[in-house]
C-alpha positions as CSV (number, residue, x, y, z in Angstrom):
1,X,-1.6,-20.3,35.1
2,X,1.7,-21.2,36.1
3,X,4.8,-22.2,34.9
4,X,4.7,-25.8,35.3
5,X,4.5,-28.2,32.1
6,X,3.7,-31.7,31.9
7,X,6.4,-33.6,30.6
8,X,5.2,-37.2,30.9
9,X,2.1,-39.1,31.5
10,X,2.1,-42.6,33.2
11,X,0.2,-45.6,34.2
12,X,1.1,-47.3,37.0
13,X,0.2,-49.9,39.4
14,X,0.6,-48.8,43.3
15,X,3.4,-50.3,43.7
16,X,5.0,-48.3,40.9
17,X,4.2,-45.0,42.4
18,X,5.3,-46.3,45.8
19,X,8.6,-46.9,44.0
20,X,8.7,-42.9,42.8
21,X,8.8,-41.9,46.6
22,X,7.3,-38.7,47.6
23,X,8.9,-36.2,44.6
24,X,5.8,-37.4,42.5
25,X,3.2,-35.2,43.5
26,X,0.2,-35.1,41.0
27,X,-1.3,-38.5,40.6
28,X,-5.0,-38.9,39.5
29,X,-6.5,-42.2,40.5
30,X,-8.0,-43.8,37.1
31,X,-11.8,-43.8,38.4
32,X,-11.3,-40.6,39.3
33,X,-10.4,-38.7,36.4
34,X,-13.5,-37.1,34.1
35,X,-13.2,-38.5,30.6
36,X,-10.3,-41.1,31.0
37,X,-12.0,-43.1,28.4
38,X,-12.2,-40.7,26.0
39,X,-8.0,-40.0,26.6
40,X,-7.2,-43.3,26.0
41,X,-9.1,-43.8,22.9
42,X,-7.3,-40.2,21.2
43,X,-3.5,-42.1,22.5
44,X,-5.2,-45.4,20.2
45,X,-6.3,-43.1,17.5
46,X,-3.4,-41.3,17.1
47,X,-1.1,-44.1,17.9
48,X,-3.1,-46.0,14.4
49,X,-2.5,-42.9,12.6
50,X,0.9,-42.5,13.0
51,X,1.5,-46.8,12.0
52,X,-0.9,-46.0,8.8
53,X,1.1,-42.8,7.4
54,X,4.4,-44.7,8.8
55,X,3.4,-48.1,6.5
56,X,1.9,-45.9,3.4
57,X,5.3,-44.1,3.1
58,X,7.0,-47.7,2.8
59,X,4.8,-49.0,0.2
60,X,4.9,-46.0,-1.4
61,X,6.9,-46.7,-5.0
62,X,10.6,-45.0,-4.8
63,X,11.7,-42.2,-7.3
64,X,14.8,-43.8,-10.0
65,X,18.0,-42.5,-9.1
């Protein structure tokens, strides 16, 4: 395996990788890529997490000081 890591993930529309130029070299078309589906929905899941344990540690009661 190589050395390379994947520092970002995008969506974007043709003309938005037209924009990048030619230094973006990996790009997976959409109906092309096995189990997009299934990516997106883990991004939503996690994404709901993060809002639930983010809004129960608000509501939580504070400690007197």
């Amino acid at each position: 395996m190589s050395g390379d890591r994947i520092v970002a993930v995008g969506l974007l529309t043709e003309q938005e990788l037209h924009l990048l130029g030619a230094g973006f070299d990996r790009v997976w078309p959409v109906d092309q890529a096995p189990c997009f589906e299934g990516l997106l929905a883990a991004i939503d899941e996690a994404d709901r997490k993060l809002w639930r344990e983010r809004n129960e540690g608000r509501d939580a009661p504070q400690g007197q000081g």
